[in-house]
N, C-alpha and C positions, 0 to 999 in steps of 0.2 A: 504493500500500500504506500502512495507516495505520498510526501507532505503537503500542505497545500501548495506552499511555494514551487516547491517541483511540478505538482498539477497545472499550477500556473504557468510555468517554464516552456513546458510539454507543451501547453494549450497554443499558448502565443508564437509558438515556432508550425504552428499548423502538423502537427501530428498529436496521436490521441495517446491519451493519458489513462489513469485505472478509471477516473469516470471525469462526467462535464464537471466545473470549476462553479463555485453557486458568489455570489455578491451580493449579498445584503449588507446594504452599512459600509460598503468599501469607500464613498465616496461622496459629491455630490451632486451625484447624477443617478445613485442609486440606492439612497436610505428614506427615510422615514419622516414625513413630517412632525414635527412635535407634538402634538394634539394627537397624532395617528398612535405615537411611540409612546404614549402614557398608555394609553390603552390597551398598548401589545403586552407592555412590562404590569399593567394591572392581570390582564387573564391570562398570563405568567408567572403572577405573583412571584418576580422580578423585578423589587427596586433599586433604584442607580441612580445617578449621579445626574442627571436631570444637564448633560454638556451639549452644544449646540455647536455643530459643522459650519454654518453658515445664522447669523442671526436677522440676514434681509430677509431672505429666502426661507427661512424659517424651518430650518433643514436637523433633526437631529444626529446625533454623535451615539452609539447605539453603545449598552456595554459591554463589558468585555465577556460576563456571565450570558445576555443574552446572544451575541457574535456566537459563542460554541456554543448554544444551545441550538442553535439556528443553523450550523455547522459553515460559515460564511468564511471562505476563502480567502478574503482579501481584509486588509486593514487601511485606515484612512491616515495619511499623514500634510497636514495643510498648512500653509504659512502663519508665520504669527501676524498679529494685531500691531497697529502702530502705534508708539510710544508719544511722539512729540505732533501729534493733531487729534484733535478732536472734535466732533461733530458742531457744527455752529448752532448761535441760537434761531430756533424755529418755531412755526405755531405749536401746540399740543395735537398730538395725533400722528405730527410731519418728522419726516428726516431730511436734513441736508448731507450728500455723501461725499466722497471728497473730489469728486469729477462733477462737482456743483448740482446735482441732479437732485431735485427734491421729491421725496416718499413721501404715501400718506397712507395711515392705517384702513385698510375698507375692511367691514368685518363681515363676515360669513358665518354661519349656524355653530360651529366650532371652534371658533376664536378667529383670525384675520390673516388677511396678504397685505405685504406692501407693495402700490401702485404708483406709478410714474404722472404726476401732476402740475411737472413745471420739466421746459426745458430748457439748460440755458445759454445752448448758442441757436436755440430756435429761428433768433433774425439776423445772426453773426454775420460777419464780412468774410473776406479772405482777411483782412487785416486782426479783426476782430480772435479768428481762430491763432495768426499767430500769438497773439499779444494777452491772449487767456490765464488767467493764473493754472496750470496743467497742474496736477499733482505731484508734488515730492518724489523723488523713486528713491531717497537716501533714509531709511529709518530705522534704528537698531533692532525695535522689533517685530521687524520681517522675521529675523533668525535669530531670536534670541532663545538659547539653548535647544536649537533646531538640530544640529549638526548630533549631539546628544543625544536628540530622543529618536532620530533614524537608526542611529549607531545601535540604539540597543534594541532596537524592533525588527533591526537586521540579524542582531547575534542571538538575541535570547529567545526569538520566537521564529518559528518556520512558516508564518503566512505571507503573502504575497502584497506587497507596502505599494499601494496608489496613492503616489503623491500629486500635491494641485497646489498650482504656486497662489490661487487666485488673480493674478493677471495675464488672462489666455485669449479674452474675447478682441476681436478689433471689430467686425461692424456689430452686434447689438451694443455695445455700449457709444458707438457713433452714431446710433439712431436713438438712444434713450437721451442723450446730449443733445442733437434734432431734431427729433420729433419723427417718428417713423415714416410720416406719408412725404414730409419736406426730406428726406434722406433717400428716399427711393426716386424723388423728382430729381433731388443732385447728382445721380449715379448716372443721370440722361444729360439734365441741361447744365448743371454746374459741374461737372465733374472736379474740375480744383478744388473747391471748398472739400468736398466729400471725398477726394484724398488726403488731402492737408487734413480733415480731422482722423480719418481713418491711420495716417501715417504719423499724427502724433499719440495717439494709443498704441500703437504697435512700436516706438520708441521706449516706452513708458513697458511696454510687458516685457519688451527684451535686459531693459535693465534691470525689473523686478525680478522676472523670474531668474537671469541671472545670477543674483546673489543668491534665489533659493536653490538653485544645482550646484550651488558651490559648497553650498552646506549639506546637500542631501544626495545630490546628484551618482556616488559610489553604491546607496543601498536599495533605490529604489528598484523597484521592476515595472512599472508603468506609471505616466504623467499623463495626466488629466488636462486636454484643451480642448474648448466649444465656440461654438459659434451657430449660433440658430439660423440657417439658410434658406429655411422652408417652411408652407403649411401644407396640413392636413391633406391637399389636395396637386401641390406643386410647389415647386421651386418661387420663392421670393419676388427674384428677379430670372431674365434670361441666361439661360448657361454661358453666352459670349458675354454676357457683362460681367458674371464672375470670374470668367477667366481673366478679363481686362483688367479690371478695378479693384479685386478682392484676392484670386488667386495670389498674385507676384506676392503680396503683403504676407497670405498665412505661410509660403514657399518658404522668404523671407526666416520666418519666425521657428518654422519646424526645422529647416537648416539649422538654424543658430539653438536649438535646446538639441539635436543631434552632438554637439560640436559637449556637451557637457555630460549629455549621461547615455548607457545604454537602453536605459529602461524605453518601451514600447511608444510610441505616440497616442493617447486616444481621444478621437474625435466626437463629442456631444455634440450633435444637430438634431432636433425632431423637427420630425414631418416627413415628406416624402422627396428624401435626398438620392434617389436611386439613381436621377440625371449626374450628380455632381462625384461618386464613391470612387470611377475611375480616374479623375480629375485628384481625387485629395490623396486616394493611392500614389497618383505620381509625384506627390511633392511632399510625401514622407510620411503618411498617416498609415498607423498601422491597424488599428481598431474603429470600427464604425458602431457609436451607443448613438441613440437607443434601439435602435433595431423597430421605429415603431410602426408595431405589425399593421395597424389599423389604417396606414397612410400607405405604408410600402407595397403592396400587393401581393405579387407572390413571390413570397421568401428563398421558396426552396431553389425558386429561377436567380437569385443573387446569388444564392450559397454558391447554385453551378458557375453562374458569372466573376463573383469575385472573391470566391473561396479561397484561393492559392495566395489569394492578394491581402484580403483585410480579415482581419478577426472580426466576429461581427459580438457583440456583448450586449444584454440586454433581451429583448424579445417575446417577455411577457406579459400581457397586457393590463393598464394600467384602466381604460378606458369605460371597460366592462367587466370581463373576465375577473377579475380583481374584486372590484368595488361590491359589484352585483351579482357574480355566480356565487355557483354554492362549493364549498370545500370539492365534491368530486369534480365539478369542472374547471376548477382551477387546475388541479390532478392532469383532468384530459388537457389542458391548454398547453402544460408543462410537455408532456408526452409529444403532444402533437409537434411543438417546437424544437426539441431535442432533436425530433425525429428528420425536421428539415433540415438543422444549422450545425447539429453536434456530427456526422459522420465525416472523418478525414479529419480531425481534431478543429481546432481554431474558434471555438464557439466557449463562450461563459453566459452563464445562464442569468439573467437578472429580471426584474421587475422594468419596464418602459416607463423611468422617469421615478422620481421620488413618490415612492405612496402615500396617500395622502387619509385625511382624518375617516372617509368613507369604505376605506378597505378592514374590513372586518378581520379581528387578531386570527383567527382559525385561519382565514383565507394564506396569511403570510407561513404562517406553519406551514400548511398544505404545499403551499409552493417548495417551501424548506425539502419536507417528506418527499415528496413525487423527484424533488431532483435525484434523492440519491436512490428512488427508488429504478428508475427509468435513465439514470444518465449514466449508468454501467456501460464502458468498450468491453465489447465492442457493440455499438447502438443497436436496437430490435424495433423495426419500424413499428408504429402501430401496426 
């Protein structure tokens, strides 16, 4: 039996391992919302430490007791907090972040999201974008005691370390700076402005994440970078404008975190990126999340398409299957997916996106269960 890390190893070099690779909690692309995660650790009766992955996103940190209970592969390792800024003052309710973008709490049946309310190079110039106050990239704690705690999550434990510098995105955070529908019209009629902001956030990630490969870069085995390119039903924009506008930029950036660690590339985009997978293949992505089934069509036509090429991580479903079936067909959902992504290795089984307050604690078990029950090599179609 191999360790997870080995599983991991196995999986991402596209050959099959003792079984599929499970990710709950590895990341944040693939854990639990906070409000979901009390409830899982209530009818667990599994209390913990109540720590938070992301606190915009509202993303939990899962524990260590529930991770092997749950039998999850992977462990999350994420930059620090900045030491010398702090949020400015703002109404009640609001966040100002430090790419000037202001939040605002909307609440929902379970507690809240925060929502984008203000943008503020909304009516910017070209001038305007240079002369911006851009975020700091110098702050001790990015990595402070980082280097530390990969070192020992590398030596003392055998799971497989997803690290996430948090500065990965270059266009959603140049359309939440914009304003989405004024960012898709600059990609046509202004293109300067909407490089000039695009290519001062891709300045800004190359020197953050920088320091965090320098600190982590020897232990990890896969980095976490997204960028949402799609909906539900297509691509954003036209596939020649990303190749124009958007590709050189992420090429750009996956070059330059090659050049520090070995660990994997992975690519978070939902929706239906199926146009763009040979596109992010060739400029260094090795892993495609979320795999989401509900937008991509048919799967098992990528697996044959771009199996050799990307890991594909993620895969089941967040939409329905999850929230709304019942423990067996989550079971069959799991099966069904193994059954297209898992044969020839290269496939880690996850949940499509962070689940949220509506996915009922049984259904995550289930999921749990059914991996290991069904993701034994060598796979058995349904």
């Amino acid at each position: 039996m191999l360790t997870s890390r080995e599983r991991m190893l196995t999986t991402l070099e596209h050959k099959e391992p003792d079984r599929v690779p499970l990710d709950i909690g590895g990341g944040c692309s693939t854990s639990i919302s906070i409000e979901g995660y009390e409830k899982l650790k209530h009818y667990l009766n599994m209390p913990g430490k109540g720590e938070k992955l992301s606190e915009l996103f509202r993303i939990a940190k899962l524990d260590e007791n529930v991770l092997q209970f749950l039998g999850s592969d992977c462990r999350p390792l994420v930059i620090g907090s900045r030491i010398n800024w702090k949020p400015p003052p703002s109404e009640p309710g609001t966040l100002v972040d430090e790419f000037g973008i202001t939040w605002k709490q909307i609440p929902y049946p379970s507690g809240f999201y925060w929502e984008v309310v203000q943008h503020p190079l909304g009516e910017a110039t070209l001038d305007d974008v240079d002369n911006y106050p851009w975020p700091s990239t110098k702050d001790p704690g990015f990595t402070l005691g980082l280097a530390e705690a990969a070192k020992s999550l590398y030596e003392e434990t055998d799971f497989a370390i997803v690290a996430d510098s948090g500065y990965q995105n270059i266009w959603e955070p140049a359309y939440l700076m914009r304003g989405f529908s004024r960012m898709l019209t600059d990609l046509l009629v202004n293109p300067e402005i909407a490089l000039s902001i695009m290519t001062k956030i891709l300045e800004i990630n190359i020197s953050i994440t920088g320091q965090f490969l320098d600190a982590v870069g020897p232990y990890i085995q896969v980095i976490r970078t997204s960028d949402d390119l799609a909906t539900q039903e297509n691509l954003m924009f036209p596939p020649d404008t990303y190749r124009k506008m958007l590709k050189p930029l992420h090429k750009k950036f996956f070059e330059f975190i090659k050049t520090k660690t070995r660990a994997k590339i992975f690519f978070h985009s939902c929706g239906n990126v199926a146009p763009l997978i040979g596109d992010l293949s060739e400029i260094g992505v090795d892993i495609i999340n979320p795999v989401q089934v509900s937008a991509l069509g048919d799967i098992a036509k990528l697996k044959s398409m771009f199996g050799e090429r990307v890991v594909f991580w993620g895969g089941i479903d967040t939409q329905k299957v999850l929230p709304q079936g019942s423990a067996a067909e989550v079971e069959a959902e799991v099966r069904h997916r193994i059954g297209d992504l898992a044969p020839r290795g290269g496939f880690v089984l996850a949940s499509v996106h962070n689940m949220q307050p509506d996915v009922p604690p049984q259904n995550i078990v289930a999921m749990a269960n059914a991996t290991r029950k069904f993701g034994n090599y060598p796979i058995q179609k349904p």
